[in-house]
C-alpha positions as a Python dict, from the first residue, in 0.01 Angstrom:
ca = {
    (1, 'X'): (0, 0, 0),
    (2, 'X'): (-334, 17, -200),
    (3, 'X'): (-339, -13, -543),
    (4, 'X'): (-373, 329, -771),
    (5, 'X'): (-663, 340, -959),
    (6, 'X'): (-669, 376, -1359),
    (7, 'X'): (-877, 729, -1275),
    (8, 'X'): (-581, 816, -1023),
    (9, 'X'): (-248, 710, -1293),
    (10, 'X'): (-452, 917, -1585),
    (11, 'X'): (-475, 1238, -1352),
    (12, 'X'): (-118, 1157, -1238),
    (13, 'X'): (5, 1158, -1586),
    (14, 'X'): (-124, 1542, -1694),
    (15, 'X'): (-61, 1625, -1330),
    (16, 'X'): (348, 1540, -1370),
    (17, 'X'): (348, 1715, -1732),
    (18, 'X'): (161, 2065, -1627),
    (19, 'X'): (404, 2055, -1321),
    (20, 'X'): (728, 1985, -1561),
    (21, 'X'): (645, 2265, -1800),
    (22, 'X'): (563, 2536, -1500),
    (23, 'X'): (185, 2507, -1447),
    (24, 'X'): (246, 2384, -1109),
    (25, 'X'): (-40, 2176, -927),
    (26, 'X'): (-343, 2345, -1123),
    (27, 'X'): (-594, 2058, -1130),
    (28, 'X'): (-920, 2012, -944),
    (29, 'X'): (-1187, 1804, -925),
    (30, 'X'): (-1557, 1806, -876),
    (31, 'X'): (-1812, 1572, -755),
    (32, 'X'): (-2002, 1583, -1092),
    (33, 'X'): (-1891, 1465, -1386),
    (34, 'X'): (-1747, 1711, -1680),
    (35, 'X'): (-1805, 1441, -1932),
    (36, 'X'): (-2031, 1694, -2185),
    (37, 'X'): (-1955, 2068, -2235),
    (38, 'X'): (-2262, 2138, -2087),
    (39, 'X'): (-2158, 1921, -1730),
    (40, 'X'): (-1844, 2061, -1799),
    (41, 'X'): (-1923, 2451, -1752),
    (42, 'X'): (-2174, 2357, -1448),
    (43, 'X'): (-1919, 2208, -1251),
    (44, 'X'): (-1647, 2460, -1363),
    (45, 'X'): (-1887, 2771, -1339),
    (46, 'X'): (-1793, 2899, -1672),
    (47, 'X'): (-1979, 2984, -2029),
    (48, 'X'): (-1973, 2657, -2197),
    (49, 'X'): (-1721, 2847, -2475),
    (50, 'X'): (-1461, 2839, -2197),
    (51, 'X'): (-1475, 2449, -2137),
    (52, 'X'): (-1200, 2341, -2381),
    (53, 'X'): (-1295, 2017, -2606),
    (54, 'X'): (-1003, 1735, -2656),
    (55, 'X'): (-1106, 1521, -2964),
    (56, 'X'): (-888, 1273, -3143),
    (57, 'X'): (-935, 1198, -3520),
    (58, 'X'): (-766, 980, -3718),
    (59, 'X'): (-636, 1180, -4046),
    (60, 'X'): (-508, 861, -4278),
    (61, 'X'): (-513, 651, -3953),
    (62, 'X'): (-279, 888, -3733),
    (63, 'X'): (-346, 1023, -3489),
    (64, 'X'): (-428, 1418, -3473),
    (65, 'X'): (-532, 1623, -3132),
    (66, 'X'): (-820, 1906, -3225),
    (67, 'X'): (-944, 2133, -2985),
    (68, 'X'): (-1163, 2336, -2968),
    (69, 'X'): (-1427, 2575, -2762),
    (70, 'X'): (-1750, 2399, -2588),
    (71, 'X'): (-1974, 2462, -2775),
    (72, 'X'): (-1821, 2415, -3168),
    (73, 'X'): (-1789, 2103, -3379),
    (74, 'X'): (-1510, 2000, -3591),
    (75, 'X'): (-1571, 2039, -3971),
    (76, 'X'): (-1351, 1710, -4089),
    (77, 'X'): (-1355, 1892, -4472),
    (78, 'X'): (-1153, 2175, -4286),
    (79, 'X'): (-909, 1891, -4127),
    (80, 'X'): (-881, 1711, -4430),
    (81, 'X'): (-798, 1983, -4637),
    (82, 'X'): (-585, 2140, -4368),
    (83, 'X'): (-410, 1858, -4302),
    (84, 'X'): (-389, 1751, -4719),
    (85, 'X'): (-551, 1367, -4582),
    (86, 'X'): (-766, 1157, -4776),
    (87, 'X'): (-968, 1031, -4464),
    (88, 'X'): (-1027, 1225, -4150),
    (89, 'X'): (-1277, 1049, -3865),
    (90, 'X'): (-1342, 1079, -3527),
    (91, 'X'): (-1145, 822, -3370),
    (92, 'X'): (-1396, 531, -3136),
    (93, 'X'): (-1388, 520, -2816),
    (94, 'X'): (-1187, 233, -2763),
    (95, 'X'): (-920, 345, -3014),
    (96, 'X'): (-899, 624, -2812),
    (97, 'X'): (-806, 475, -2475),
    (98, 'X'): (-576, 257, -2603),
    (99, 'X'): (-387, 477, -2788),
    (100, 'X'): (-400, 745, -2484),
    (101, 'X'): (-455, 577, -2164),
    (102, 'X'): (-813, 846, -2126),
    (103, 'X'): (-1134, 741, -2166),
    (104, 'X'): (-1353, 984, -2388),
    (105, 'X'): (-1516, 1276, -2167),
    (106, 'X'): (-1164, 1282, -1997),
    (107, 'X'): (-936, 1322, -2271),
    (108, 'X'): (-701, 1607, -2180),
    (109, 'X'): (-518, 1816, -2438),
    (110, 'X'): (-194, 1729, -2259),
    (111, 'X'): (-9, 1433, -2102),
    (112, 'X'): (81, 1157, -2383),
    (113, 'X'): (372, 952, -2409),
    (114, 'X'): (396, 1132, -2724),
    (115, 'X'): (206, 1435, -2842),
    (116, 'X'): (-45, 1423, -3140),
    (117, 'X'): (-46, 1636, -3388),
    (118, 'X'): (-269, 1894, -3268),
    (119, 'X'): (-495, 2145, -3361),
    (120, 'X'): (-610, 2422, -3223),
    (121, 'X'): (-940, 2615, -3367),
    (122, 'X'): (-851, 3002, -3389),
    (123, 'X'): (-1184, 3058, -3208),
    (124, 'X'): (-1025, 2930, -2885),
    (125, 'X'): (-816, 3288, -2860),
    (126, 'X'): (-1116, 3461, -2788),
    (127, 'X'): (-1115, 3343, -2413),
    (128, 'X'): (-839, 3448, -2168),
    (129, 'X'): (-892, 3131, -2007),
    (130, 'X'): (-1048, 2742, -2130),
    (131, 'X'): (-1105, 2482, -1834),
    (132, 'X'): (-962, 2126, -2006),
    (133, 'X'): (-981, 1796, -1916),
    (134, 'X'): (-730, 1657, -1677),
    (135, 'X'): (-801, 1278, -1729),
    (136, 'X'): (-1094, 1218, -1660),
    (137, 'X'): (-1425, 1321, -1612),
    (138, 'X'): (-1390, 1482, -1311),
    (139, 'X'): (-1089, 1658, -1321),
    (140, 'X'): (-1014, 1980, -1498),
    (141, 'X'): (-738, 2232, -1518),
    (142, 'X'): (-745, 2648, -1661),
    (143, 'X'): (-501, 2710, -1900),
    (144, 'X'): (-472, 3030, -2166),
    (145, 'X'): (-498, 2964, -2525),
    (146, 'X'): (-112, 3059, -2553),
    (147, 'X'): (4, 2873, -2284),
    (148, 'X'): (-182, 2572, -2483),
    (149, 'X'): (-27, 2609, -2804),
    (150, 'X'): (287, 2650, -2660),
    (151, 'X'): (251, 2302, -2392),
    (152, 'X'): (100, 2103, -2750),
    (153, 'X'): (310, 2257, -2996),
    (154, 'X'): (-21, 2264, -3166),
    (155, 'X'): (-119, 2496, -3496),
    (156, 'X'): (-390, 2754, -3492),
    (157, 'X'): (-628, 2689, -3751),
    (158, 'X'): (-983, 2688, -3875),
    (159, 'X'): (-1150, 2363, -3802),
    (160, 'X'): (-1448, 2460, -3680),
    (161, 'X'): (-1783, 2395, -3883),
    (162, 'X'): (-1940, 2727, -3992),
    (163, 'X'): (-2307, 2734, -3787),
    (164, 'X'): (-2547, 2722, -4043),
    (165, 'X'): (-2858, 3064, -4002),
    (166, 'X'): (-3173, 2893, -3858),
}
């Protein structure tokens, strides 16, 4: 029997957890890779604000989930003072695989041993539909805002930095 690859047991894991919480068998992948937003919403064939962004930060060195639309960045003085922390970072690449099992431009909002804390930017509730990452980064799932914050148990918030006239 050949051996699973580490791409193969990462899209197995959000696979099993969309398919235990009713989502059925909703991932696909594409040839090219959906590492960036902008790869992302070529492959997908959606406005990049649709392409849903998975990005651990370490608030106080724990882990927290934030996601957000394409195209937006996290403001860390809206984590840290939403969250009350001291020290909010993005967390390295490295970290990030080892505490998740996904390698960064895979990272899906779903499919940990144990959920993070997460995050979800109120701007995300403008789509009917964001395309996430599925563990890797070339596999992606749809999902509706709701449905999200319901699979995460996340909190709607505002994390995302205020674009600056220019």
């Amino acid at each position: 029997m050949p051996e699973i690859s580490q791409e193969e047991k990462a899209i197995a894991k959000v696979r099993a957890f969309l398919s235990k919480n009713g989502l059925g068998d909703v991932i696909r992948e594409a040839h090219e890779t959906i590492r960036t937003v902008d790869d992302a919403a070529r492959a997908v064939g959606v406005p990049e604000g649709e392409i849903l962004k998975s990005i651990l930060l370490l608030a106080d060195e724990k882990p927290v989930l934030a996601l957000m639309s394409g195209p937006n960045r996290v403001d860390m003085r809206k984590v840290k003072s939403f969250l009350e922390a001291k020290k909010v970072s993005m967390a390295r690449p490295d970290w990030v695989y080892r505490f998740s099992g996904y390698k960064v431009g895979g990272v899906p909002p779903v499919g940990y041993q144990k959920q993070p804390l997460t995050l979800l930017d109120e701007s995300l509730f403008q789509y009917q539909t964001v395309w996430a990452a599925a563990g890797t980064d070339h596999a992606f799932f749809p999902v509706k805002p709701d449905e999200l914050k319901g699979l995460t148990g996340g909190i709607i918030c505002d994390i995302k930095k205020d674009s600056t006239p220019g």
